[in-house]
KOLTORTI-804859 format. One line per field, with one value per residue: residue number from 1; x, y, z of N, C-alpha, C in turn; residue in one letter. Coordinates in Angstrom, 1 decimal, decimal comma. Example, Ala and Ser with C-alpha at 12.3 -4.5 7.8 and 13.67 -1.06 7.14 Angstrom:
2
num <- [1/2]
n_xx <- [13,2/12,8]
n_yy <- [-5,7/-2,2]
n_zz <- [7,8/7,1]
ca_xx <- [12,3/13,7]
ca_yy <- [-4,5/-1,1]
ca_zz <- [7,8/7,1]
c_xx <- [13,2/12,9]
c_yy <- [-3,3/0,0]
c_zz <- [7,8/7,9]
residuo <- [a/s]
This chain:
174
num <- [1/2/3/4/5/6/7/8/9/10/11/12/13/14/15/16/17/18/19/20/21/22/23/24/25/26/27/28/29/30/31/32/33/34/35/36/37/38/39/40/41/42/43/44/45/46/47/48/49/50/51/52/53/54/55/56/57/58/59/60/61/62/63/64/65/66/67/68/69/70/71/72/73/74/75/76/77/78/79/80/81/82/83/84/85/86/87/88/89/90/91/92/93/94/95/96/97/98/99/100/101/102/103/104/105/106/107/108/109/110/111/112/113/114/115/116/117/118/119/120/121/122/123/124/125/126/127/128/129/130/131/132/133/134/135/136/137/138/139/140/141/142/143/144/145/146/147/148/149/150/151/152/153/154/155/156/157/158/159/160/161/162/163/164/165/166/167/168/169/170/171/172/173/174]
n_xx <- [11,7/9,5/9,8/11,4/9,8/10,4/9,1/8,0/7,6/5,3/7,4/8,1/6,0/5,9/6,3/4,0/2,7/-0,6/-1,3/-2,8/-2,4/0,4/0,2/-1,8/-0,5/1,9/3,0/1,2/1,8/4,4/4,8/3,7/5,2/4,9/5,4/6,8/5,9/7,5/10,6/10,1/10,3/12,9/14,7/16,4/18,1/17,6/18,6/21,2/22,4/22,8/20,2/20,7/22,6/21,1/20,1/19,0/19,0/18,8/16,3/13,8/11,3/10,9/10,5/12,3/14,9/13,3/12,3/10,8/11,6/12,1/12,4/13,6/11,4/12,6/12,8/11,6/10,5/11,3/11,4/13,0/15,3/18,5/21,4/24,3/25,3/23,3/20,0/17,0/13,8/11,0/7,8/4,8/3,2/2,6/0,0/-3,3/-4,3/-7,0/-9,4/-12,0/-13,7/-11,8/-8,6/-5,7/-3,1/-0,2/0,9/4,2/5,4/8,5/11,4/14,7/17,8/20,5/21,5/23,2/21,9/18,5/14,9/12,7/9,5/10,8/12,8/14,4/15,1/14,7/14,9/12,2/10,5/8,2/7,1/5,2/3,3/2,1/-1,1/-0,7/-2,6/-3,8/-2,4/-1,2/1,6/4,6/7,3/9,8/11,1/9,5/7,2/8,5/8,4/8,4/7,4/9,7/9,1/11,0/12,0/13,1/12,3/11,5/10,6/9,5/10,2/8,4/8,5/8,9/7,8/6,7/4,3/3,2/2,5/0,4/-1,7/-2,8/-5,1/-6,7]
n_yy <- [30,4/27,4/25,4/21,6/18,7/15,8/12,6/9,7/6,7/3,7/0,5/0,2/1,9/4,0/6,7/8,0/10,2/11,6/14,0/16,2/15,6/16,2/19,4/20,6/19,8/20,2/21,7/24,1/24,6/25,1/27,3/29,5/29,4/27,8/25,1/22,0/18,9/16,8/14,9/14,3/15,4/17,3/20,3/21,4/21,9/20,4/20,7/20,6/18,6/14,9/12,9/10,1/11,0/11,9/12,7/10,7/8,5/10,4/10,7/9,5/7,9/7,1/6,0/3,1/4,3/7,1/10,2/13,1/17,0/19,7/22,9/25,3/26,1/26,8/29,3/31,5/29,8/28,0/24,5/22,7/21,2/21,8/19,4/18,3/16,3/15,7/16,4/17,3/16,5/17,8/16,2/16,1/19,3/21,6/20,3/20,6/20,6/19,8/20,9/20,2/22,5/24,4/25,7/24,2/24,2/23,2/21,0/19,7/17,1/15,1/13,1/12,3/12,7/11,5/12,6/11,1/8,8/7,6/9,1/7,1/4,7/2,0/1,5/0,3/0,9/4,1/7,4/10,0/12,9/14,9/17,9/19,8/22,7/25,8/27,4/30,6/32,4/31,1/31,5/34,2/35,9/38,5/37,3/36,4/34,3/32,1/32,0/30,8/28,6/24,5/21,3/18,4/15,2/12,4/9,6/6,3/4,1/1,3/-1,2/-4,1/-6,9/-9,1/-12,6/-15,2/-17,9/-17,8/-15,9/-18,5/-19,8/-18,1/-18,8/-21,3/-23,3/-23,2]
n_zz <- [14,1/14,0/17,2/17,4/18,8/20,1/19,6/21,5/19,7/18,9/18,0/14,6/13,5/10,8/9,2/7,0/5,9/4,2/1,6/2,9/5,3/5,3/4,7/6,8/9,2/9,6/7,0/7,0/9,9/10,5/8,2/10,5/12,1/14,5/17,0/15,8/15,7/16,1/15,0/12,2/9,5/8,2/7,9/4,7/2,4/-0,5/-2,9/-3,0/-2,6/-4,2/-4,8/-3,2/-1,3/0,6/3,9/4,9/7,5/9,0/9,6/11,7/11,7/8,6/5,8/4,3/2,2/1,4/2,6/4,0/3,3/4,9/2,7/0,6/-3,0/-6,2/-7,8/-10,1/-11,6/-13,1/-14,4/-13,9/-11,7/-10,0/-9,2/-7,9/-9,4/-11,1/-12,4/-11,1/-12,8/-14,1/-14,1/-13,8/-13,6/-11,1/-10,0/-8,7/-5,6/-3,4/-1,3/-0,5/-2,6/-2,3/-3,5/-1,5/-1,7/-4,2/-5,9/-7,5/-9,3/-10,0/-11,4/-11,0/-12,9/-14,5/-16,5/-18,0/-18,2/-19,4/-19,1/-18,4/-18,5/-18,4/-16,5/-14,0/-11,3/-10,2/-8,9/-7,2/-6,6/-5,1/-4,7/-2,3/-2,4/-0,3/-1,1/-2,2/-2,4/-0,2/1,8/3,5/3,3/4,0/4,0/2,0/2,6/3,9/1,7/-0,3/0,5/0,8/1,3/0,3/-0,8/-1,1/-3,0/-3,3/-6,1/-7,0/-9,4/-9,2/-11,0/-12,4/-12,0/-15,0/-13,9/-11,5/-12,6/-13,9/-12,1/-10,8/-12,4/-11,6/-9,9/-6,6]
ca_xx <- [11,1/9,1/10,8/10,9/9,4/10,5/8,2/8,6/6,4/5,8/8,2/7,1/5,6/6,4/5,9/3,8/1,3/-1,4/-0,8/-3,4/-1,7/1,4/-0,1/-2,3/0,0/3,7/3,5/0,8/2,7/5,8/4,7/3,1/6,3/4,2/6,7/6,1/6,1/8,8/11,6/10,1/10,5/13,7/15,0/17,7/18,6/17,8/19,3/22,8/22,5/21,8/18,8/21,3/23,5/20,5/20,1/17,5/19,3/18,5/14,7/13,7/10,3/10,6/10,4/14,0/15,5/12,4/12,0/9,9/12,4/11,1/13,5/13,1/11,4/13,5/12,2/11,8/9,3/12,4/10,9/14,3/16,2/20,1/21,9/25,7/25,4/22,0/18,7/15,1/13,1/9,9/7,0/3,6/3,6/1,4/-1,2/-3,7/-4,7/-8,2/-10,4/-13,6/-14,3/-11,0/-7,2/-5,3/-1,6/0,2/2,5/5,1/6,5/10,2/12,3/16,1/18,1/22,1/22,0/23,4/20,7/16,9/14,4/11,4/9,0/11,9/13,8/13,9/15,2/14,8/14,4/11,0/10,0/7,2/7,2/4,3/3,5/0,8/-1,7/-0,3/-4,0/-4,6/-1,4/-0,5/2,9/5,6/8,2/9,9/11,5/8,4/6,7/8,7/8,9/7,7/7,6/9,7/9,2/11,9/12,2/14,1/11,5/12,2/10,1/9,5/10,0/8,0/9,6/8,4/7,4/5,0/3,2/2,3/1,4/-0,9/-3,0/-3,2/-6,3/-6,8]
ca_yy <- [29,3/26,3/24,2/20,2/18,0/14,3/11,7/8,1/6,0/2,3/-0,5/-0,4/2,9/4,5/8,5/8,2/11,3/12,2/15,6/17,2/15,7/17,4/20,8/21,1/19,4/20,2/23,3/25,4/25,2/25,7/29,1/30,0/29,5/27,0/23,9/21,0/17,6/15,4/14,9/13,4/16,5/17,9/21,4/21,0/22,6/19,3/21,0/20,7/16,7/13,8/12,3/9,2/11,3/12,4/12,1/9,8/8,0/11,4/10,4/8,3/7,3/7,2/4,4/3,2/5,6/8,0/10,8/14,5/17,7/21,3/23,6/26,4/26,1/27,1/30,8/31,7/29,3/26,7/23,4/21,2/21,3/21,4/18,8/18,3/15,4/15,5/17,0/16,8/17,3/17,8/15,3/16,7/20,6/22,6/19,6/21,5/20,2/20,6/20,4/20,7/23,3/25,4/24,9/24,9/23,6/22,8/20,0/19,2/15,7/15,3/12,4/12,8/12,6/11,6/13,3/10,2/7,3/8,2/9,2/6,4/3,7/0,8/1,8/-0,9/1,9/5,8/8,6/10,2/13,8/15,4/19,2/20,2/24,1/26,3/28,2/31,8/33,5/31,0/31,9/35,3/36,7/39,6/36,8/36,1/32,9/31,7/32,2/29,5/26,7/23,5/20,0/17,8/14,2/12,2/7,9/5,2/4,0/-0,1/-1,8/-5,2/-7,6/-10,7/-14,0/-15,9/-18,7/-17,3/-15,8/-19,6/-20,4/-17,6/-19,4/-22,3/-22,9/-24,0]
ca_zz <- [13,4/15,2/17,4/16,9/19,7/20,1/20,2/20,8/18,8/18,9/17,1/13,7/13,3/9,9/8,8/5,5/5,6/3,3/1,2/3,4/6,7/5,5/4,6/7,9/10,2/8,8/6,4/7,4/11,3/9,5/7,8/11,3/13,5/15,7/17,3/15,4/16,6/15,8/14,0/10,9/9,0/8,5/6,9/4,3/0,8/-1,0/-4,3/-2,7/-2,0/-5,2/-3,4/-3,0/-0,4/1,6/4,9/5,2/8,1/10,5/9,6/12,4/11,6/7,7/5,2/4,1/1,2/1,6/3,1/3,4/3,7/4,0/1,7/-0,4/-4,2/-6,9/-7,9/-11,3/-12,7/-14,0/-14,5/-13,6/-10,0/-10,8/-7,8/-8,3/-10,7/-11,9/-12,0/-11,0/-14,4/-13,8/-14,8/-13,5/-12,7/-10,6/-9,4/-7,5/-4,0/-3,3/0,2/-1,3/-3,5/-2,1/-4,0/-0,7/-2,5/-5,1/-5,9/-8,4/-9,2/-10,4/-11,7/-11,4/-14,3/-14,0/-17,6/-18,9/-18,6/-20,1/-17,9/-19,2/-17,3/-18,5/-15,7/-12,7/-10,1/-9,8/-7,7/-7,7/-5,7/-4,9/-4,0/-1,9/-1,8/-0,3/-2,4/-2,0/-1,9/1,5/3,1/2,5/4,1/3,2/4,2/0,6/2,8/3,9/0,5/-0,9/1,6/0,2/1,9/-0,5/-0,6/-1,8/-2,9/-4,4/-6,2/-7,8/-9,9/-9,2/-12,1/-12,1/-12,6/-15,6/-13,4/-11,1/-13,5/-14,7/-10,7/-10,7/-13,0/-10,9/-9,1/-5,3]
c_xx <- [10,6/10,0/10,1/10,4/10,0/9,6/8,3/7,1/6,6/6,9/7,3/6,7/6,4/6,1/5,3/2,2/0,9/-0,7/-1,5/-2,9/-0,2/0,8/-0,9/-1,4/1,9/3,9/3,1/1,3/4,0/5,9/4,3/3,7/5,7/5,3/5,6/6,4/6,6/9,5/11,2/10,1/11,8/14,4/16,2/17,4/18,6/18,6/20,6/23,2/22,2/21,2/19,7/22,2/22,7/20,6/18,9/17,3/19,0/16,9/13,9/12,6/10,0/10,6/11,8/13,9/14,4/12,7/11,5/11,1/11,9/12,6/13,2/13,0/12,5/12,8/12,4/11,1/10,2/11,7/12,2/15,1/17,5/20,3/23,7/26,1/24,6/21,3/17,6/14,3/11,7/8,4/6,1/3,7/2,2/-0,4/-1,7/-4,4/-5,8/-8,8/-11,5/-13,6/-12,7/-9,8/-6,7/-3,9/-1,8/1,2/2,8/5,4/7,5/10,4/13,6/16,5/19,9/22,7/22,7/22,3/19,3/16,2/13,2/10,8/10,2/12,3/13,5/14,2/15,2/14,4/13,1/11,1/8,8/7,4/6,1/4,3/2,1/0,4/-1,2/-1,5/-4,7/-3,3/-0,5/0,6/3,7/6,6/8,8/10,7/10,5/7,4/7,0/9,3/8,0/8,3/8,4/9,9/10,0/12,0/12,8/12,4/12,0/11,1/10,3/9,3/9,3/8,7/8,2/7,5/6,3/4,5/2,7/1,7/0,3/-2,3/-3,8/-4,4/-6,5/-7,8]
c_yy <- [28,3/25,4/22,4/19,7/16,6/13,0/10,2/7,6/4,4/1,6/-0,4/0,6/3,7/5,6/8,5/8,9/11,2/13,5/16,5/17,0/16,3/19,1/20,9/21,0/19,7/21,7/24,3/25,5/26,1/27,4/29,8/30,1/28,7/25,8/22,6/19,9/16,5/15,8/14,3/14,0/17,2/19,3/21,0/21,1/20,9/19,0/20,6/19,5/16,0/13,4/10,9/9,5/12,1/12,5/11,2/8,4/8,8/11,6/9,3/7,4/6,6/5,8/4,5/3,8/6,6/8,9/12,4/15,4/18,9/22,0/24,7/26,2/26,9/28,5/30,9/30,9/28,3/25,2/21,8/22,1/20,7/20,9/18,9/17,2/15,1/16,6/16,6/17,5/16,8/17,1/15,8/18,3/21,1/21,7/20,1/20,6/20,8/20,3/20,6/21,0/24,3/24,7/25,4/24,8/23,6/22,0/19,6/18,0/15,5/13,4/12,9/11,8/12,6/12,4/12,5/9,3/8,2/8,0/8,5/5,4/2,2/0,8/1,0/-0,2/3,2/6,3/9,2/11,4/14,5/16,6/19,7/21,8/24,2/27,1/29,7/32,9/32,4/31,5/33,4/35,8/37,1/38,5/36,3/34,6/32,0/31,4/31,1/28,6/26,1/22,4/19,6/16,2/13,4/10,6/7,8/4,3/2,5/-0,3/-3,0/-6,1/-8,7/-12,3/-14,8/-16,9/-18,8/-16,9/-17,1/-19,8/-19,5/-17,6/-20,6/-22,3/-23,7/-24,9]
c_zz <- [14,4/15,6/17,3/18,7/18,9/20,4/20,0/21,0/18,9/17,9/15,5/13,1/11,7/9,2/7,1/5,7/4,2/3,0/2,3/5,0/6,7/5,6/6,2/9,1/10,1/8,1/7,3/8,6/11,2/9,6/9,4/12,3/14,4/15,6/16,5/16,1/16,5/14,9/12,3/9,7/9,2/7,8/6,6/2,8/-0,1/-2,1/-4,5/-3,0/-4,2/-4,1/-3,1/-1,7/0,4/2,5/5,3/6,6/9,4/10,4/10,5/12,3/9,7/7,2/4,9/2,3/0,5/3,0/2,9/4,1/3,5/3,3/0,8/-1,7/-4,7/-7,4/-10,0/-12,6/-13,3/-13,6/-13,8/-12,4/-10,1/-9,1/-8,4/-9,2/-11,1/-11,9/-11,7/-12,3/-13,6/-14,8/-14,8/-13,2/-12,0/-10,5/-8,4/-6,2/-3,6/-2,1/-0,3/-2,7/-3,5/-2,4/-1,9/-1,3/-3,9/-5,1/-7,3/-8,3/-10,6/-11,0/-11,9/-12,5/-13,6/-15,0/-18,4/-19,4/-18,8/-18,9/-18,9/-17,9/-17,7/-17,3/-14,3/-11,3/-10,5/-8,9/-8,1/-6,2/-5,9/-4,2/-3,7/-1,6/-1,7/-1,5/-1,9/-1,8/-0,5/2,3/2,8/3,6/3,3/3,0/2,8/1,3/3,0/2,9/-0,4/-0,2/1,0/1,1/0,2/0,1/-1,4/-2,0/-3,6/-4,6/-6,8/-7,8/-9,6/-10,6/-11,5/-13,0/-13,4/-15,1/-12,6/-11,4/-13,7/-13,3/-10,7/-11,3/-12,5/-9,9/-8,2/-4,9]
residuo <- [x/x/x/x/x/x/x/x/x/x/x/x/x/x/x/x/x/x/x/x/x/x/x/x/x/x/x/x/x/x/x/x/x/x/x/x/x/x/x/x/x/x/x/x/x/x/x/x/x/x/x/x/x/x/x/x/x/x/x/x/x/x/x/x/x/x/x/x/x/x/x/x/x/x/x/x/x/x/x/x/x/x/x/x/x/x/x/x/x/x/x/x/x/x/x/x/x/x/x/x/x/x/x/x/x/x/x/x/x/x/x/x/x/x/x/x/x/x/x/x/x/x/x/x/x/x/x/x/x/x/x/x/x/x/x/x/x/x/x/x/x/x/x/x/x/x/x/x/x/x/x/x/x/x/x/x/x/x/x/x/x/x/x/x/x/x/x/x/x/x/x/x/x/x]
C-alpha cells in the first residue's frame, strides 16, 4: 500500500479538499499504491468508532472534530452503517460526481442516529459523513479490498442559533 510523506505546512493551514481534490489526489493514488503525501488522511475502520471517539486528534492539518478516513464501504447495498451505539442512516445515496460529461465517483451522505433522539433539521448539533467512492467502470481492479475503499469524511456539525437581539441590529442602518 502507499506510503505517507510528512509535510510541514504553515501556521494556520487547514485540510478541506474539494471531492475532485480527494478522488485525483487521495483515492485514485490510494487504489494505485502510489506514496501519498501527508498525513491528512488516515486508514481506519470507522464502523468500529462513534464518530465522537474518532481520532481526529492524529489529524494534523484538519478542522477541529472533522476529519477524512479511507476504510472499507459496507458491501451489500445496506443503506445504514452499524457503530457500537449508533448508526449512520443514510440521507442522500449514490450522488454522482461528474468531470465533465464523465461520472468519475460516487458519494453517499449519512447522519448518525444514537437510536434514541430523531434524526430532523431541529437539531443544534450532529454528526454528518460523507462517503466518497470511485466509479468502478473508471477504476477497474480484481482487488475485492481495493474495490471498496472510500474516503470518509466525518463532522460535528452545530447550528448556530441567532439571538433575538441581533436580529433587531441587523436592521439598523449605518
Amino acid at each position: 500500500m502507499g506510503e505517507t510523506q510528512e509535510l510541514d505546512l504553515p501556521l494556520g493551514f487547514r485540510f478541506h479538499p474539494t471531492e475532485f481534490e480527494l478522488y485525483d489526489y487521495y483515492l485514485i493514488p490510494k487504489f494505485k499504491g502510489e506514496p501519498l503525501h501527508t498525513y491528512l488522511i488516515i486508514s481506519l475502520d470507522v464502523y468500529k468508532y462513534d464518530p465522537w471517539q474518532l481520532p481526529f486528534d492524529q489529524l494534523k492539518y484538519a478542522r477541529e472534530k472533522e476529519g477524512h478516513f479511507f476504510t472499507q464501504s459496507i458491501e451489500g447495498g445496506t443503506s445504514a452503517r452499524a457503530t457500537p451505539s449508533g448508526y449512520w442512516i443514510i440521507s442522500k445515496e449514490n450522488i454522482p460526481i461528474c468531470r465533465e460529461t464523465e461520472v468519475i465517483g460516487f458519494k453517499n451522505k449519512f447522519l448518525f442516529s444514537n437510536g434514541k433522539d430523531p434524526i430532523d433539521g431541529d437539531q443544534i448539533a450532529y454528526w454528518k459523513m460523507v462517503e466518497y467512492r470511485c466509479n468502478p467502470a473508471v477504476i477497474l481492479t480484481s482487488n475485492k479490498e481495493m474495490e471498496n475503499l472510500v474516503i470518509c469524511k466525518v463532522r460535528h456539525k452545530t447550528r448556530v442559533e441567532k439571538d433575538p437581539e441581533e436580529e433587531e441590529d441587523d436592521d439598523f442602518e449605518y
